[in-house]
MITORDREN-491885 format. One record per residue (C-alpha): residue in three letters; x, z, y. Coordinates in steps of 0.05 Angstrom, whole numbers. Layout:
N
Ala / X / Z / Y
...
//
This chain:
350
Unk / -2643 / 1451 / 228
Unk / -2604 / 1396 / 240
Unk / -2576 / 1385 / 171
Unk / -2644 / 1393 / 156
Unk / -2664 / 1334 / 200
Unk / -2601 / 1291 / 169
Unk / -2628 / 1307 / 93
Unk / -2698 / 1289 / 116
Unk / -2674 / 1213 / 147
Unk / -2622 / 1205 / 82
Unk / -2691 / 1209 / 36
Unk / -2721 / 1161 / 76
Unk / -2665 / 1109 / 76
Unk / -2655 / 1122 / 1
Unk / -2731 / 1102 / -9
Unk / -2735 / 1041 / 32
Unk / -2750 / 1049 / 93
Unk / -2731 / 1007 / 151
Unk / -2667 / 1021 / 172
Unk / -2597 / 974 / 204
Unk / -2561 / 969 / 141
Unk / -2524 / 918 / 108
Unk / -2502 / 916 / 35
Unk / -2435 / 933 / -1
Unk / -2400 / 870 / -18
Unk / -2405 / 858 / -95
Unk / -2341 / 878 / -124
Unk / -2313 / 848 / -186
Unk / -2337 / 908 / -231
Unk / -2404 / 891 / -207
Unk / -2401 / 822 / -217
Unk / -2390 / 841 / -298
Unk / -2447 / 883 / -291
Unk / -2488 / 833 / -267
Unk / -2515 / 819 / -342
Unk / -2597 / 828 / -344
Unk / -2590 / 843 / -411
Unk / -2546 / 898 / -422
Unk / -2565 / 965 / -423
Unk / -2521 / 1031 / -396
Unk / -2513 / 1063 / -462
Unk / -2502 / 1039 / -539
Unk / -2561 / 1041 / -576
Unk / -2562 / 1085 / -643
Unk / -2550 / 1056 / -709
Unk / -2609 / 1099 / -726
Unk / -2664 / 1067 / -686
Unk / -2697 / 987 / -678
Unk / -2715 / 970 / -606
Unk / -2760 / 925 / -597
Unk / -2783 / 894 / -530
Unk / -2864 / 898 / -519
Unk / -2913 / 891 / -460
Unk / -2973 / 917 / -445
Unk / -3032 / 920 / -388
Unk / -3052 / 978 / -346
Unk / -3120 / 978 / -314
Unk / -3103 / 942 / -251
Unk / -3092 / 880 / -291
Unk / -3007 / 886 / -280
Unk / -2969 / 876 / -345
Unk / -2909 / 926 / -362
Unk / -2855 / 915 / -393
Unk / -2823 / 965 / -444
Unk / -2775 / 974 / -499
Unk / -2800 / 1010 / -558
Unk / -2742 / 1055 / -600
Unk / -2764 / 1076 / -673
Unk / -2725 / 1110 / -721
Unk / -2707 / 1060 / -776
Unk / -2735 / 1075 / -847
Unk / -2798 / 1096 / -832
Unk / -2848 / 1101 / -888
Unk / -2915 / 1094 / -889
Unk / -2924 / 1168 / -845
Unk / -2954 / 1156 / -775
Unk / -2909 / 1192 / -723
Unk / -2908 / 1226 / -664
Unk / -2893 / 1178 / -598
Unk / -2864 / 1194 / -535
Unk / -2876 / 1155 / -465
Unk / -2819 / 1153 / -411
Unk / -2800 / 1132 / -348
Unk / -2759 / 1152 / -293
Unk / -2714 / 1149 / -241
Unk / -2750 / 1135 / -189
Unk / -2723 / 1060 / -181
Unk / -2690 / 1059 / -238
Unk / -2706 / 1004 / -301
Unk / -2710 / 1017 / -374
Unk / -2642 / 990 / -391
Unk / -2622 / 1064 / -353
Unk / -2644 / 1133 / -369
Unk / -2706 / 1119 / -396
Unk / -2692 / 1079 / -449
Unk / -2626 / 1135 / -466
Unk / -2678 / 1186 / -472
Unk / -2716 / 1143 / -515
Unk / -2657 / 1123 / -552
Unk / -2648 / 1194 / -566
Unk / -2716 / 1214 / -577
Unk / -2730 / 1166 / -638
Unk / -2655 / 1188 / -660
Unk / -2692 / 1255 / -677
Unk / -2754 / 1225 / -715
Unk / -2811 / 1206 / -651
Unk / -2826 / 1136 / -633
Unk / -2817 / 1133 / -557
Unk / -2836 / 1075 / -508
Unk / -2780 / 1064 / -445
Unk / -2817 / 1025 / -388
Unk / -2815 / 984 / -326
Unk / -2863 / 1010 / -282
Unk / -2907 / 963 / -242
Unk / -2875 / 917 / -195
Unk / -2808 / 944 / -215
Unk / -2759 / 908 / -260
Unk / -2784 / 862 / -304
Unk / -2859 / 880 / -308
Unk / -2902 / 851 / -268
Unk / -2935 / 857 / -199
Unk / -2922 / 822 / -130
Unk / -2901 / 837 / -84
Unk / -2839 / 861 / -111
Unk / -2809 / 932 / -108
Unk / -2870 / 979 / -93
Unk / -2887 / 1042 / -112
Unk / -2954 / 1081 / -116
Unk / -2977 / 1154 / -124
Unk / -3042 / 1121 / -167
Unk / -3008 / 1064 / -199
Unk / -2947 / 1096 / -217
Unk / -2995 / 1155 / -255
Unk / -3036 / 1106 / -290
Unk / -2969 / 1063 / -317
Unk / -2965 / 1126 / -358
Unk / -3035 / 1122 / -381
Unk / -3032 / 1055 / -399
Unk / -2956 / 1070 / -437
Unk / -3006 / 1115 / -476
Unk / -3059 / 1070 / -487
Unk / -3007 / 1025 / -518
Unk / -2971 / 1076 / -566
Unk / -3037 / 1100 / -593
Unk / -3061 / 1035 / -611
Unk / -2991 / 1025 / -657
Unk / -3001 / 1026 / -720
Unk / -2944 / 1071 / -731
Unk / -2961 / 1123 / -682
Unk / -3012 / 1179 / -686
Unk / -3053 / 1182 / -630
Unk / -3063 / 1257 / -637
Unk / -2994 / 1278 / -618
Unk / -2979 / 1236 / -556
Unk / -2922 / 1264 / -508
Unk / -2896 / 1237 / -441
Unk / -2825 / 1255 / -410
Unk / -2813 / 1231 / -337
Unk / -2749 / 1238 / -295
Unk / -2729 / 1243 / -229
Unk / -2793 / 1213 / -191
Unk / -2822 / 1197 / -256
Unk / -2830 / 1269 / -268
Unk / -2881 / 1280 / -218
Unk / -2913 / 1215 / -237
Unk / -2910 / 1252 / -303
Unk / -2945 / 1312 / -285
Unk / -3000 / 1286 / -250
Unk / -3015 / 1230 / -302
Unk / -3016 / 1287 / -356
Unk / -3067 / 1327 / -315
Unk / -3112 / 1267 / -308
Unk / -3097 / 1245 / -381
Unk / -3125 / 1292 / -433
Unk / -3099 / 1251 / -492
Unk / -3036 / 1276 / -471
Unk / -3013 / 1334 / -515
Unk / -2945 / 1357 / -478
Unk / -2901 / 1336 / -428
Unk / -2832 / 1345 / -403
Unk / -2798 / 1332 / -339
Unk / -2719 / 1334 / -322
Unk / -2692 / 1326 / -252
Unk / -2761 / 1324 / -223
Unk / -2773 / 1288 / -152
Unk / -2842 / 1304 / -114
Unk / -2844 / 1235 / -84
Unk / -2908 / 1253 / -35
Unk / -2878 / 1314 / -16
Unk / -2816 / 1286 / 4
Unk / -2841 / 1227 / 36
Unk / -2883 / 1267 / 81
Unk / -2852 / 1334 / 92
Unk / -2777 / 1307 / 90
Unk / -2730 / 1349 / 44
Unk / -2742 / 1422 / 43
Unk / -2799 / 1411 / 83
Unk / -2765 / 1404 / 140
Unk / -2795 / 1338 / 173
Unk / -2837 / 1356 / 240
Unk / -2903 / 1336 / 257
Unk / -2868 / 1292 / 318
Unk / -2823 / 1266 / 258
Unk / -2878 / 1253 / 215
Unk / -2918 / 1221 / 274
Unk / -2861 / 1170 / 294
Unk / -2848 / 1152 / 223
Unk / -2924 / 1129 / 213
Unk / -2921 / 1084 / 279
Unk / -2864 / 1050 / 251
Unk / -2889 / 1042 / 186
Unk / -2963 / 1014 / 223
Unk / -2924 / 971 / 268
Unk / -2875 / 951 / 208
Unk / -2945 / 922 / 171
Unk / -2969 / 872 / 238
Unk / -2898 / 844 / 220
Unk / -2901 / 836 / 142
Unk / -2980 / 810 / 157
Unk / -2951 / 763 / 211
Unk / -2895 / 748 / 161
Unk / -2935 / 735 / 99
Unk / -2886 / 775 / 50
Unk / -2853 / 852 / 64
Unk / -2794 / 865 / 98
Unk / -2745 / 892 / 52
Unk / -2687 / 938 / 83
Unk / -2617 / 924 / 41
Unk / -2596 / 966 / -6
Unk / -2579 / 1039 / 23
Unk / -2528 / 1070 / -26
Unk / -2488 / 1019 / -4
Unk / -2470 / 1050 / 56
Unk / -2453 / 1113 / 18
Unk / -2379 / 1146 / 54
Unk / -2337 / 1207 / 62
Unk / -2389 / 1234 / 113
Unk / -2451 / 1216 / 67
Unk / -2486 / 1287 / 42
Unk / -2458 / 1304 / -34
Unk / -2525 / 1281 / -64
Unk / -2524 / 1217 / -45
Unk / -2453 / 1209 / -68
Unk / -2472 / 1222 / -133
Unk / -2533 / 1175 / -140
Unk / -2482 / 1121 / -113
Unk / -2434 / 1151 / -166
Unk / -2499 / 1132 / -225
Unk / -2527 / 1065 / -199
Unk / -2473 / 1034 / -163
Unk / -2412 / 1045 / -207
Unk / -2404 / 1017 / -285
Unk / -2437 / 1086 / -313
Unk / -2509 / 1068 / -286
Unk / -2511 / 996 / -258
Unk / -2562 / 949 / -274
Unk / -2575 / 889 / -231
Unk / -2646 / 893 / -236
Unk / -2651 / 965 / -222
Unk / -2671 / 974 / -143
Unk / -2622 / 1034 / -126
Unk / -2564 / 990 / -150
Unk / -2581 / 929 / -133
Unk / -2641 / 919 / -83
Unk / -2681 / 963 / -32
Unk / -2765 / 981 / -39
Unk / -2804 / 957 / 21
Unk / -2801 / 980 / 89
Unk / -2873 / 1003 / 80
Unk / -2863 / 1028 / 20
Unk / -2881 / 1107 / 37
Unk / -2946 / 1095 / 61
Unk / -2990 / 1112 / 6
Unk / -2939 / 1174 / -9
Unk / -2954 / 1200 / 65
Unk / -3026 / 1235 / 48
Unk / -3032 / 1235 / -23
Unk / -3008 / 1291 / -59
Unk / -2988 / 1284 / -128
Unk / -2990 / 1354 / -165
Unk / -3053 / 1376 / -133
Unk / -3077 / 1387 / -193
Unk / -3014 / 1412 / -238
Unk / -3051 / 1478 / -257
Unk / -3107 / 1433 / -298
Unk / -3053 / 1411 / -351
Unk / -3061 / 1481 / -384
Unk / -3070 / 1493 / -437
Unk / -3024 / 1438 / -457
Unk / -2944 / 1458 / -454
Unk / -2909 / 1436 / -392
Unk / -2827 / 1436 / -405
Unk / -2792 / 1429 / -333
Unk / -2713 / 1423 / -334
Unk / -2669 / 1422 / -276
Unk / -2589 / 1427 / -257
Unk / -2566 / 1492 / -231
Unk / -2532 / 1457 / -171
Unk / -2587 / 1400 / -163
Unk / -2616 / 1388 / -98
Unk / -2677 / 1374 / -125
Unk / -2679 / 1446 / -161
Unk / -2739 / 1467 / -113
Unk / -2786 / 1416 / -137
Unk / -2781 / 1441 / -209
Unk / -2782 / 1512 / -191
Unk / -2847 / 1495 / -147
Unk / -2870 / 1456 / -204
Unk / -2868 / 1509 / -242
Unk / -2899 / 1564 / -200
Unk / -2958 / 1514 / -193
Unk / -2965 / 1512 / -260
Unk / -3015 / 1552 / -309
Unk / -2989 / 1575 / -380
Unk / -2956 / 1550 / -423
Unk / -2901 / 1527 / -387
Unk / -2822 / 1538 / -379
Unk / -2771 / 1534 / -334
Unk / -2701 / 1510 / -362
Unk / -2638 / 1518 / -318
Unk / -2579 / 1476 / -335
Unk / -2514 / 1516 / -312
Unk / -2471 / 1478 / -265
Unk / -2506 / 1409 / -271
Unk / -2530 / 1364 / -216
Unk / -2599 / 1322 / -204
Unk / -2558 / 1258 / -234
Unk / -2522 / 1293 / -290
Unk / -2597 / 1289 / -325
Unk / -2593 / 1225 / -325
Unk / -2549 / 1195 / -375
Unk / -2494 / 1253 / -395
Unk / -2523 / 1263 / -462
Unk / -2477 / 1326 / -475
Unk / -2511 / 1368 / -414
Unk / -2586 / 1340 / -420
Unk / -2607 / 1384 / -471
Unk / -2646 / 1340 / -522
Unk / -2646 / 1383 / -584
Unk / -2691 / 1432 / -526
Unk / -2733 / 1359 / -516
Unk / -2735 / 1357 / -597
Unk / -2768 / 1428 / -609
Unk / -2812 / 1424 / -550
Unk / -2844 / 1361 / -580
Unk / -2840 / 1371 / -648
Unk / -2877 / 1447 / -639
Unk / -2929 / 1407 / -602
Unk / -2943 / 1348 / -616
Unk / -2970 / 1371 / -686
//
């Protein structure tokens, strides 16, 4: 139980919440890293990227990179939304994926989601349950409005967080044809129920009253308190997970100075709208459209996918990657299994 307790308070530090924390100094490898513009992985000789922006229906503009494969004719093609990690930017997994994605013949939007790195949205560093799904819409809205896209076979991967963004926004979103989720987070879940749903109702209790009293000081305060960055505490005696998130976003392999796990915090209050609003409440509506989930063998986030799954109506699949971790779906392009990504789209997005 008490490890229990410990993986429950490591989530909520991770997330943002208030905690007495102060930031790793920036070393000199950071301080190379500390580029806006350059992304954590080449991008293919095969593919354009072009940045774009578009609105979603709260009125905040997103920012997104848009990969497609060079030589197209005149053919419409298939198009792919993505986002993901949770506090992650597109210069990081996403825009990989999408890298990879258009490599194999889709056109695929990487985005910013709202009030995260350089779309828009104030204050900064927020996340929603209901935002957060509709960023996806609106990716949507955008791709099926290209002229080289066709509208009728619209996909959406999410990762990590993202994947449960993902899932929700594709059971809301019938003009979604498939989707695909790697690493996948339950952000409500854990927010409220800790990990392994091991956060008591006397946990859960004293976390709301400091999150209510946290808001009379951000009101009194005019702007959100934001706790510093929380990997950056990251030692010997941190739990192996969070060692390797620290070993992604804080190290040369997945920095990025505007992402907020390597470089920033999300608001003290952050969790509040994660606390009672569950996001795959509705999972089982996405049938009859294919759901693809794909976790690490060794990932501690393994239960959300197989949960996922179980939630989910046919057709759907559960993928096991031997040996791999939550971050090894990330960015090591030689475990995530994209030629898997490449049949499940191309069989249905047709």
């Amino acid at each position: 139980m008490k490890r229990a307790i410990i993986l429950a308070g490591t989530v909520l530090m991770f997330i943002g919440q208030a905690c007495n924390t102060k930031t790793d100094v920036q070393t000199k490898e950071h301080e190379t890293m500390n580029n806006t513009e350059h992304y954590t992985f080449e991008l293919s000789n095969k593919v354009t990227r072009e940045k774009v922006t578009f609105k979603n229906r709260y009125g905040i503009t997103l920012t997104g990179d848009l990969y497609i494969p060079k030589n197209v004719g005149e053919e419409t093609l298939a198009a792919i939304a993505i986002s993901g990690p949770f506090g992650a930017v597109k210069e990081q997994s996403s825009g990989l994926y999408a890298n990879q994605m258009a490599e194999r013949g889709f056109i695929a939007l990487a985005f910013d989601p709202s009030y995260t790195g350089e779309s828009s949205g104030e204050p900064r560093n927020v996340a929603s349950p209901d935002i957060n799904t509709e960023d996806f819409s609106a990716a949507i809205d955008f791709l099926g409005l290209h002229k080289k896209v066709d509208r009728n076979k619209l996909g959406i991967i999410g990762i990590c967080g993202f994947g449960g963004f993902a899932l929700n926004a594709t059971a809301v979103d019938k003009r979604v044809k498939a989707v695909a989720v790697l690493s996948m987070y339950d952000m409500s879940r854990v927010t409220s129920k800790g990990y392994f749903d091991s956060m008591t109702l006397e946990q859960r209790t004293q976390m709301l009253e400091q999150l209510s009293a946290q808001r009379w000081v951000d009101a009194e305060n005019g702007t959100p308190k934001y706790p510093e960055n929380g990997l950056g505490q990251t030692n010997e005696d941190s739990p192996q997970f969070v060692k390797e998130y620290y070993d992604y976003y804080k190290t040369k392999r997945g920095f990025h100075e505007r992402s907020i796990n390597s470089n920033g915090a999300w608001t003290a209050t952050n969790s509040i709208s994660f606390m009672n609003m569950p996001l795959l409440t509705y999972i089982s509506e996405i049938s009859p459209r294919p759901v693809l989930i794909i976790a690490g063998e060794n990932a501690h986030s393994r239960y959300f996918s197989e949960d996922a799954y179980k939630a989910a109506n046919e057709p759907k699949e559960l993928m096991i990657i031997p040996n791999a971790v939550h971050v090894d779906l990330y960015d090591k392009v030689d475990i995530i299994p994209f030629e898997k990504l490449e049949t499940f789209f191309k069989e249905n997005l047709k």
